[in-house]
C-alpha positions in Angstrom: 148.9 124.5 124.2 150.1 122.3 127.0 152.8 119.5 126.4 153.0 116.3 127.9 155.4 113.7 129.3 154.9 110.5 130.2 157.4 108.3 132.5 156.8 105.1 135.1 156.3 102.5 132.7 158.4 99.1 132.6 158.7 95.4 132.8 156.7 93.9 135.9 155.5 91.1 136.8 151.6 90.4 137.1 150.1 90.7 140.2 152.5 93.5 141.4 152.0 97.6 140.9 153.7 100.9 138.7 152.3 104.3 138.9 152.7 106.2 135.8 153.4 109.8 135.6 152.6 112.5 133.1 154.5 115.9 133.6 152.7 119.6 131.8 154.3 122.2 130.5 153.0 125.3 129.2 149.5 126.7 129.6 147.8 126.3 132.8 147.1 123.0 133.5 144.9 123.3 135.9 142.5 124.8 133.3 142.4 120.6 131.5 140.8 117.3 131.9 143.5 114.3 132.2 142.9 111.1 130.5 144.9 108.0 130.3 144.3 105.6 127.2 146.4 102.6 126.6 147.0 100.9 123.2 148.1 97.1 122.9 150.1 95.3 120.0 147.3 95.2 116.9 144.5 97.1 118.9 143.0 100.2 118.7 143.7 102.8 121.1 141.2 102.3 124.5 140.3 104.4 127.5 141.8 103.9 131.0 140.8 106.3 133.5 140.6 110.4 133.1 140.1 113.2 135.7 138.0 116.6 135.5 140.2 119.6 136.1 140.8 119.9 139.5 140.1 116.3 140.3 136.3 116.3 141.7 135.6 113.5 139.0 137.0 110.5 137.9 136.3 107.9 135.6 137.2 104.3 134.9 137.3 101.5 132.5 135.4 98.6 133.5 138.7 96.6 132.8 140.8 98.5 135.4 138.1 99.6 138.0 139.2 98.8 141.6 143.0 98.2 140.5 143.5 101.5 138.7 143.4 105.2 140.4 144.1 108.4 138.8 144.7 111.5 140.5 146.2 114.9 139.8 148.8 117.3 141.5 147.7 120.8 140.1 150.9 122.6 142.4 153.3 120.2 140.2 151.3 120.1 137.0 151.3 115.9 137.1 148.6 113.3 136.6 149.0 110.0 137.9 147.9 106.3 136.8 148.4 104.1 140.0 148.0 100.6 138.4 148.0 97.8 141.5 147.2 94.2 140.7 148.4 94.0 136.8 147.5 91.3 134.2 149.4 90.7 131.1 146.1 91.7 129.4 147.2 95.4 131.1 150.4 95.3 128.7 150.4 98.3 126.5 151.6 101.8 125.4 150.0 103.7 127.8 149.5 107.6 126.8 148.2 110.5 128.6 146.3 113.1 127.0 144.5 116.8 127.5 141.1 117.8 126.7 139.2 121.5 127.4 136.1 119.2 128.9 134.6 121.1 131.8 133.6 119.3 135.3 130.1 119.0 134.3 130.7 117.1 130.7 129.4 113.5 130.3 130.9 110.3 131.3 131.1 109.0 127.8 132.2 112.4 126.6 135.8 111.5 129.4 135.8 108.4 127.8 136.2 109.2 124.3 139.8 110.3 122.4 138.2 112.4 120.3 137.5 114.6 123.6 141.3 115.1 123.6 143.7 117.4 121.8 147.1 116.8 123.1 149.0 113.7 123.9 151.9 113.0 125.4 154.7 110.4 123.2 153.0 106.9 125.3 155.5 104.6 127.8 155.3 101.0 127.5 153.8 98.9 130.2 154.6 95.2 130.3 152.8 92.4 133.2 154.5 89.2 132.4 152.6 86.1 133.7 
């Protein structure tokens, strides 16, 4: 079982950037799918962005496509979530999460957090208008 940590998250304002971090620990992490999923005040939990296991696939939210990238650092067990251009609509607990999805799974099989059986404790991203 791998654990996760999230960290990066604060008070900005919209229009400027944060990249979020989520540190692994334990079992190789190499050998798991990333996702990031965000969850606003009185919302249900949504998808962000997620990456196959050694980053030959990503995948994006309509919402946060072209301001959003995630990417992975296998040698330091970290996913990232680099979130340019934010809108107060972006404000949220944003979580990462593990899932044993091979490279060849479906889009809508990334996309879903049922796919994923770990998550990290979530850090709080505010865009003030």
């Amino acid at each position: 079982q791998v654990q996760l940590v999230e960290s990066g998250g604060g008070l900005v304002q919209a229009g400027t950037s944060l990249r979020l971090s989520c540190a692994a620990s334990g079992r190789t992490f190499s050998g798991y799918a990333m996702g990031w999923f965000r969850q606003a005040p009185g919302k249900e939990r949504e998808f962000v962005a997620a990456i196959s296991r050694v980053g030959s696939r990503t995948y994006y939210a309509d919402s946060v496509k072209g301001r959003f990238t995630i990417s992975r650092d296998n040698a330091k067990n970290t996913v990232y979530l680099q979130m340019n251009s934010l809108k107060p609509e972006d404000t949220a607990v944003y979580y990462c999460a593990a899932s044993a999805l091979s490279t060849s799974s479906s889009s809508s099989r990334y996309s879903s957090m049922h796919e994923y059986s770990t998550w990290g404790q979530g850090t709080q991203v505010t865009a003030s208008s």
